[in-house]
C-alpha positions as CSV (number, residue, x, y, z in Angstrom):
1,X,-11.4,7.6,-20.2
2,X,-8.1,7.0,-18.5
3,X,-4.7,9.0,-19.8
4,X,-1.5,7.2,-20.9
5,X,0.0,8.0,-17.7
6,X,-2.4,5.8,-16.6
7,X,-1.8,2.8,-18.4
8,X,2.2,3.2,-17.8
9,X,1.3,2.9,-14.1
10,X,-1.1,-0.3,-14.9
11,X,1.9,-1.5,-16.9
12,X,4.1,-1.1,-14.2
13,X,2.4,-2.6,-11.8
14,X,2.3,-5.9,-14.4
15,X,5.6,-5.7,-14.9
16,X,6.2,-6.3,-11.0
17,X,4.1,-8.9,-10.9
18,X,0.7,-7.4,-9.8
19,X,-2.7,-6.8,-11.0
20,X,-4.8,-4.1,-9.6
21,X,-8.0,-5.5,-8.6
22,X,-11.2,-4.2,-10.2
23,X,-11.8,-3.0,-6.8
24,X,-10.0,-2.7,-3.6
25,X,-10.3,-4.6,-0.8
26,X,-13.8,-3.7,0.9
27,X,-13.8,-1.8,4.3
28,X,-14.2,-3.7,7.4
29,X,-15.7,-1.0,9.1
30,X,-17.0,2.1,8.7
31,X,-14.7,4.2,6.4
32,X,-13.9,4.7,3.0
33,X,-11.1,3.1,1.1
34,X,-9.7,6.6,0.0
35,X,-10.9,10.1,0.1
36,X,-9.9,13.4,-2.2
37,X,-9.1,16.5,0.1
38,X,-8.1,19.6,-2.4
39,X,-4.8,18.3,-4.1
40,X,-4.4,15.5,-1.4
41,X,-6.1,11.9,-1.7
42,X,-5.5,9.6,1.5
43,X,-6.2,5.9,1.4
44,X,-7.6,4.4,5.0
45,X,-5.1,1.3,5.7
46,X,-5.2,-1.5,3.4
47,X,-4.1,-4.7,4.5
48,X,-2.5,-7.3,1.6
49,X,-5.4,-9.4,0.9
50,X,-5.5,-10.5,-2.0
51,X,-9.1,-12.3,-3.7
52,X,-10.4,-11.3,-0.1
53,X,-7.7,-13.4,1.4
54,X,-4.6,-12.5,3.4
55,X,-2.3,-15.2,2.6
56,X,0.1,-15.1,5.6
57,X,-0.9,-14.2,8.8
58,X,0.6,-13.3,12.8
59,X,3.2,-11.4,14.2
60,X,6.6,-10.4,12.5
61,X,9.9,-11.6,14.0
62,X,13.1,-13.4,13.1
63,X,12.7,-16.9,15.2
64,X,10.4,-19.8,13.8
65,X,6.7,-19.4,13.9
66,X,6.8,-15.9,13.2
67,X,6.1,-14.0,9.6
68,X,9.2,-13.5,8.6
69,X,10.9,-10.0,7.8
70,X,10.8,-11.3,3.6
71,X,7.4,-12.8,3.5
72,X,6.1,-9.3,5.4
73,X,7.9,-7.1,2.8
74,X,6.0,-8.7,0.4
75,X,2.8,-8.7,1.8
76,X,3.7,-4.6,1.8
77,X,3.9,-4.8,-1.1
78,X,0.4,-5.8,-1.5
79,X,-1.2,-3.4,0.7
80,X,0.5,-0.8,-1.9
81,X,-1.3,-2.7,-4.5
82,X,-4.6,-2.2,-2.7
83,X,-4.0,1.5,-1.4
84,X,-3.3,1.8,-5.6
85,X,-6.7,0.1,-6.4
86,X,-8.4,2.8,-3.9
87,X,-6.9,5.2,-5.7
88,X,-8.0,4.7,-9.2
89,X,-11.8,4.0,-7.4
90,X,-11.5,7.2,-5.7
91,X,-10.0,9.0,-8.9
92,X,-10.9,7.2,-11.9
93,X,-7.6,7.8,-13.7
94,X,-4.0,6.8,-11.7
95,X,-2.5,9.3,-14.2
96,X,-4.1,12.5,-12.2
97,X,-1.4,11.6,-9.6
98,X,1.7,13.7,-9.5
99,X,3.1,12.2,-6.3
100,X,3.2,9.7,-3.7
101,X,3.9,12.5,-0.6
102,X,3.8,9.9,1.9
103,X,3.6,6.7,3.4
104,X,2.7,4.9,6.5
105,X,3.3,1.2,7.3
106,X,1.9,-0.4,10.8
107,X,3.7,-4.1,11.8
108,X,2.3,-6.5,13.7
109,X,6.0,-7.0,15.7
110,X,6.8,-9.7,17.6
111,X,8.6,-7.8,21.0
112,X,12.0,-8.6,20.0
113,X,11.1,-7.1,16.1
114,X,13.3,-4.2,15.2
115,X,13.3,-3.8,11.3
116,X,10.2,-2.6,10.6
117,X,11.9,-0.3,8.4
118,X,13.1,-3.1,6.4
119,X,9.4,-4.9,5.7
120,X,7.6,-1.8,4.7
121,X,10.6,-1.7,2.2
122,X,8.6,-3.7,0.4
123,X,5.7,-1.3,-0.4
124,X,8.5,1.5,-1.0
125,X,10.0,-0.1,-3.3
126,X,6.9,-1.1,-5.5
127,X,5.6,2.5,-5.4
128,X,9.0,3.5,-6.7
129,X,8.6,1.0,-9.1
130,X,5.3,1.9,-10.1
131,X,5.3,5.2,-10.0
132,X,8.8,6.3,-11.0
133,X,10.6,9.4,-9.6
134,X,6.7,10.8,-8.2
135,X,6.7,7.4,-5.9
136,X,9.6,8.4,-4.0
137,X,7.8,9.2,-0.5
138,X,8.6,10.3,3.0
139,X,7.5,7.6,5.2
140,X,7.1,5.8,9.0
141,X,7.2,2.3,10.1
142,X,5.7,1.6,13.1
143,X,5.7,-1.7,15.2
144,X,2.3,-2.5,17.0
145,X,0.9,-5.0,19.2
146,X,-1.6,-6.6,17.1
147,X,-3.5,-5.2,13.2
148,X,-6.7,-6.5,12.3
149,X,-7.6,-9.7,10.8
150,X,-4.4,-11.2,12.1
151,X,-2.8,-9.4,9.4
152,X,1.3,-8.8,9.9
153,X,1.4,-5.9,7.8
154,X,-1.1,-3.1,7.4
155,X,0.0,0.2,4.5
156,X,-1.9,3.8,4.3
157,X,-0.6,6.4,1.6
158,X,-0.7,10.0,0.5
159,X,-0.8,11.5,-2.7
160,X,-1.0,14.7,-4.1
161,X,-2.3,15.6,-7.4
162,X,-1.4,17.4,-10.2
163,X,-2.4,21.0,-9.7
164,X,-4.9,21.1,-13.2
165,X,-6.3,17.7,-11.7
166,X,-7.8,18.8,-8.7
């Protein structure tokens, strides 16, 4: 049985334009999708596919050919989705969250590519979004050479849990 917290978040998430998938995107290699530690849950990096598929793919950047800075913020955003769908697999009810502590984004950056800040904006904002005050996070965007699958954007989170949750 799921609380009403929960169902606000699922609403939420709606309401933004997602679904959470029945389950979240399966490893491609030998890890779990998320893991409880005390009050801490981590999720292993989940890339935006989306029905199995990642629907842009290659290196950020600003000149033509690349993913650009908009299309990669929204493929954050669906890496949130998916580190969301680990979540509720490893917790069984989204409402046992009290907070999103933190957030780390990886982009595939073209050399020139400076604003990574600005595409894992995307999945910032939908945790916000989602998850109210609690999904207001500290966070780091990194640029790197290369993620896998070809994917542009890859997303890993940190949340803690309410203290009667645990």
């Amino acid at each position: 049985m799921t609380s009403r917290r929960h169902q606000d978040i699922i609403d939420r998430l709606q309401g933004a334009g997602y679904s959470l998938p029945d389950m979240p995107p399966a490893a491609i290699g030998a890890y779990t999708a998320a893991l409880a530690a005390g009050l801490l849950v981590f999720t292993s990096g989940q890339l935006p596919l989306r029905d199995g598929v990642i629907s842009t793919t290659g290196k950020v950047g600003e000149t033509a050919g690349l993913v650009s800075p908009d299309v990669a913020a929204e493929l954050a955003a669906q890496c949130a989705v998916n580190a969301i769908a680990a979540l509720q697999r490893e917790l069984g009810d989204l409402g046992r969250i009290d907070r999103i502590v933190k957030v780390t984004g990886f982009v595939a950056s073209d050399p020139g590519f400076t604003e990574q800040s600005k595409v894992i904006d995307g999945a910032s904002f939908l945790l916000k979004e989602v998850f109210g005050e609690a999904g207001v996070h500290t966070r780091s965007a990194v640029g790197v050479a290369a993620l896998p699958k070809n994917s542009p954007v890859e997303v890993e989170l940190v949340a803690f849990l309410h203290v009667d949750a645990a």
